[in-house]
N, C-alpha and C positions, 0 to 999 in steps of 0.2 A: 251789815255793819258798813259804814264809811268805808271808802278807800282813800288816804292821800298819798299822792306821789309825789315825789320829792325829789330833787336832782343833792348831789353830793354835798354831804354836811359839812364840807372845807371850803367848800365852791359857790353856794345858792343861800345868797341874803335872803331871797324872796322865798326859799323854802323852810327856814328857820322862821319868819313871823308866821306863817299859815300853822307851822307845828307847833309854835309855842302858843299861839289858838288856841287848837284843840287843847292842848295839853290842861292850859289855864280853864278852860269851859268845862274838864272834864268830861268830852265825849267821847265814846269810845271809837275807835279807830283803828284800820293798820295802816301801814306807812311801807309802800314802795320806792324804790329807788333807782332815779335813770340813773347811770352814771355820764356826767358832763367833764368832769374836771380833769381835761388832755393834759401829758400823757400817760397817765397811770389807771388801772382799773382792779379792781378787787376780784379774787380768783380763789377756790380754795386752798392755794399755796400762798394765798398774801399776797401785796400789790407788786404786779409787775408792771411795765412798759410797754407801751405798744407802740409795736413800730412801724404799724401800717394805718390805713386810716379805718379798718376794719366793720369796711362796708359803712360809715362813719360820714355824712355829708354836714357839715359843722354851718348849724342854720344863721343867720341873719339874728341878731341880737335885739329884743324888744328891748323896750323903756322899762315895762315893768313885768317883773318873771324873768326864766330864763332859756333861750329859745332852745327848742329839741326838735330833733328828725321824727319825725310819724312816726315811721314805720316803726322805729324803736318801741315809740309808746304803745303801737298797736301790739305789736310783739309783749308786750310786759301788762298788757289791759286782761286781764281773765273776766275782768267783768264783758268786755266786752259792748262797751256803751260809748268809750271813745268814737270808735267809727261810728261816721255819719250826726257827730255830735258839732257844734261850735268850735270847740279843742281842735276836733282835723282841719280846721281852717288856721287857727291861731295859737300853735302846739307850742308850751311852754310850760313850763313847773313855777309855782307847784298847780298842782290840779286834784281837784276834789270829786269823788265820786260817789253818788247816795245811788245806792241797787232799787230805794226801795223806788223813787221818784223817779228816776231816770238822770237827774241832774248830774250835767259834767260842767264843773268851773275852773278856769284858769287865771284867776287875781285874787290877789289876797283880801282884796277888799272888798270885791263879790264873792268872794267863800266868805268872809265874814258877818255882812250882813244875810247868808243864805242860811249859816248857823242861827245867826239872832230871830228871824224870820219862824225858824221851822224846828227851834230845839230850846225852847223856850221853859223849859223845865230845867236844863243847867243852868251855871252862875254865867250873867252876863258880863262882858266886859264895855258897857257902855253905863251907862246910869242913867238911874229915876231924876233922877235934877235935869231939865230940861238945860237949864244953860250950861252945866259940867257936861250933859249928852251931846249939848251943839259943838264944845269945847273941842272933845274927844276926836268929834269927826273931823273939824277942820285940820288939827295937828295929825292926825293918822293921813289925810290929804295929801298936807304939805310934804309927807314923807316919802309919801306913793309918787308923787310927782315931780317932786324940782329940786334933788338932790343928785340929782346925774354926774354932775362934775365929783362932786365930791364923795363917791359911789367909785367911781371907774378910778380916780384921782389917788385914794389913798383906799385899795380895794382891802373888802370883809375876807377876798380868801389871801391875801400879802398879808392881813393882819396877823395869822400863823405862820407865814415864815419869815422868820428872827434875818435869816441870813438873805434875804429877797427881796429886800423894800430898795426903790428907789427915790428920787428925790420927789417930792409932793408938787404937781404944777400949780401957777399961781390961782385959776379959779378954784380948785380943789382948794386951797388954804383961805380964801379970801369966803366959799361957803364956808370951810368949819369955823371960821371966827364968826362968820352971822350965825351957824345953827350953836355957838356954845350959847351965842350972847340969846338966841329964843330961849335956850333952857333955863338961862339966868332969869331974865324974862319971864315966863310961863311959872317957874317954883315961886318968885315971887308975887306974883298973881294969887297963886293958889292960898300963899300964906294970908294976902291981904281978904281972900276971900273966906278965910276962915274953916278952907279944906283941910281935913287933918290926913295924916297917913304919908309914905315915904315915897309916894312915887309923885308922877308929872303933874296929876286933879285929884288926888288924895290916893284912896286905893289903887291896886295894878288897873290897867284897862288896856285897851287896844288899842292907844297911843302909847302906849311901854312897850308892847309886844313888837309894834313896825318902831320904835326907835332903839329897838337890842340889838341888833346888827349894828348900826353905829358906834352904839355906845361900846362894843366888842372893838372896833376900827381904830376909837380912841383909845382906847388902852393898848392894841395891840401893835399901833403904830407911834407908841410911848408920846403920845400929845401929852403938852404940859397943861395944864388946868388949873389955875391960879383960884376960880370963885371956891371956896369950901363947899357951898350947898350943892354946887353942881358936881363938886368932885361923891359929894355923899349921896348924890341920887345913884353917879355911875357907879358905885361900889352897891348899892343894893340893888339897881338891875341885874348887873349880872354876879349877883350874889343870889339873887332869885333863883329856887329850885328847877323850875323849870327848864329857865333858861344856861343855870353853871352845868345841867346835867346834858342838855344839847350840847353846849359849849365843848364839855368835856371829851364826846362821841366824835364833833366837827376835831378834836386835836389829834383824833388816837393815830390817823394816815402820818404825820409828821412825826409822832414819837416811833415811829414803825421805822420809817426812814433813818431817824437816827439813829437807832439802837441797830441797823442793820450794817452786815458787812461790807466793807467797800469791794466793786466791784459785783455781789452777791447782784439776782436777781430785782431783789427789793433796793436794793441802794440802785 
């Protein structure tokens, strides 16, 4: 079976589109998890604090993924295929692991097309329509790539805490008014193109999956959204099964914290 590893469901955009992958593709999977999201870690007593950096050397932050110590992941590999793979050079979540191939990947967009590649008997999240397929990829691209500001700017793990947002820098606002106006843009498209179905090229695809994190950012960081169709795409992304039921796992660390006593460990 598949391995993915995944860094913290409050904390890692880029581990939320590779899981909502699988999920959509229906393959079967387990799902490990680094924990990245300082300073709290999950215990069997619930999340405490850590107060040291607990052997912890806090790596250099890629563009895309989210960077992890080795040794961690070597520690948490049972497969055993991390070492000596590509990953121990460029360790970052999520990361995909096939026992049967040997295959270790670290981007979501090369897990994705290593799924399309070699498990071709689930539902695709690209399409038979050669221009909806080229579609796909270029908007899954632009997402992988040149959304940095507005990533780090108006972040997917602040979008759950209510009481923790700060003010938005001007290239973080000045991307989300270009990425509303591609959505405006692209649904339009779609309609002129005579795609049917509620998402970005008609059905879900793998431009939904890498734009659900965002689409979480905007809601979470109460963006106003004025177009209607754009506000009705973002209510059925993350109205989408897959994705409200990840969503729901990434909030349970903050409802824990709430409902916790001041002062208590967990608070």
């Amino acid at each position: 079976m598949l391995t993915l590893i995944i860094g913290d469901k409050q904390f890692s955009s880029w581990s939320m589109r590779a899981s909502i992958i699988l999920r959509e593709r229906k393959i079967p999977y387990r799902e490990i998890i680094a924990g990245l999201d300082w300073p709290i870690k999950f215990t069997k007593n619930g999340i405490i604090p850590i107060k040291d950096k607990d052997d912890y050397d806090l790596p250099k932050e890629p563009a895309s993924g989210c960077g992890c110590q080795i040794t961690q992941l070597l520690n948490i590999d049972d497969t055993q295929l991390i070492e000596n793979s590509i990953v121990e050079h460029l360790p970052r979540v999520p990361i995909l692991i096939d026992p049967e191939t040997g295959a270790v990947i670290c981007d979501v967009l090369a897990i994705s097309e290593y799924l399309e590649e070699n498990f071709k008997d689930y539902p695709s999240l690209l399409s038979d329509d050669i221009v909806k397929r080229s579609d796909i990829r270029v908007f899954s691209s632009h997402i992988h790539a040149d959304l940095l500001p507005l990533m780090s700017g108006m972040s997917y793990a602040n979008s759950f805490r209510k009481n923790n947002q700060k003010e938005i820098p001007n290239d973080a606002l000045e991307q989300l008014k270009e990425t509303l106006e591609l959505l405006e843009n692209t649904l339009a498209r779609k309609k002129a193109k005579g795609w049917t179905g509620e998402f970005l090229f008609g059905d879900f695809s793998l431009a939904d999956a890498m734009f659900a994190p965002i689409a979480q950012q905007i809601r979470g960081w109460n963006i106003k959204v004025t177009n209607n169709e754009v506000n009705n795409y973002l209510d059925s992304l993350l109205n989408r099964e897959s994705i409200k039921l990840y969503l729901e796992e990434a909030k349970q660390p903050y409802k824990l914290l709430e409902e916790a006593k001041e002062n208590s460990p967990t608070w």
